[in-house]
N, C-alpha and C positions, 0 to 999 in steps of 0.2 A: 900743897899750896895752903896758902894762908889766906884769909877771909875776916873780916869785920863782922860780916851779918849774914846769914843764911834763909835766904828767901823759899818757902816753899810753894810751888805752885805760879804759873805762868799766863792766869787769868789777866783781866785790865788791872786789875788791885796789885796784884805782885810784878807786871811790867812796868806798871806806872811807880812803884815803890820804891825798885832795883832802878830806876832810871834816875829817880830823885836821890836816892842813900849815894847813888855812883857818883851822880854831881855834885856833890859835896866832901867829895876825896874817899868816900869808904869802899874798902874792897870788898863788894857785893859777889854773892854767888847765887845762882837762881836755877833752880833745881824742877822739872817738869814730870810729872808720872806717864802722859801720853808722848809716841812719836815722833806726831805731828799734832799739831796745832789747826783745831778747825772751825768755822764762824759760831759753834757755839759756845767753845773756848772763851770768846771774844765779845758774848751778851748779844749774838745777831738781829735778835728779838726786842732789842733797847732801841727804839727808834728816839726821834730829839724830839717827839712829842708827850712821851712817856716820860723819857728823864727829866723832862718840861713839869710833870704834871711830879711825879714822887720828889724831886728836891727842888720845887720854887720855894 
């Protein structure tokens, strides 16, 4: 298979990335080192008070 962009890593940065590169026509491929995918993966620890507070 053929591919545009090779995504490494299935964090919020690289889901959020491949989600955008994809809607825009490019054939995205997004490649994971873990399994499974578990809420640290995903920044559990990021509450909306904190990303409140690091990007106002």
């Amino acid at each position: 298979m053929n591919f545009d962009i090779l995504i490494s890593g299935a964090g919020p940065a690289g889901l959020r990335l491949a989600r955008a590169l994809s809607g825009h026509g490019l054939r995205t491929a997004l490649v994971e080192q873990q399994l499974a995918l578990d809420a640290e993966a995903f920044g559990h620890d990021m509450t909306r008070r904190l990303m409140a507070q690091r990007f106002a």
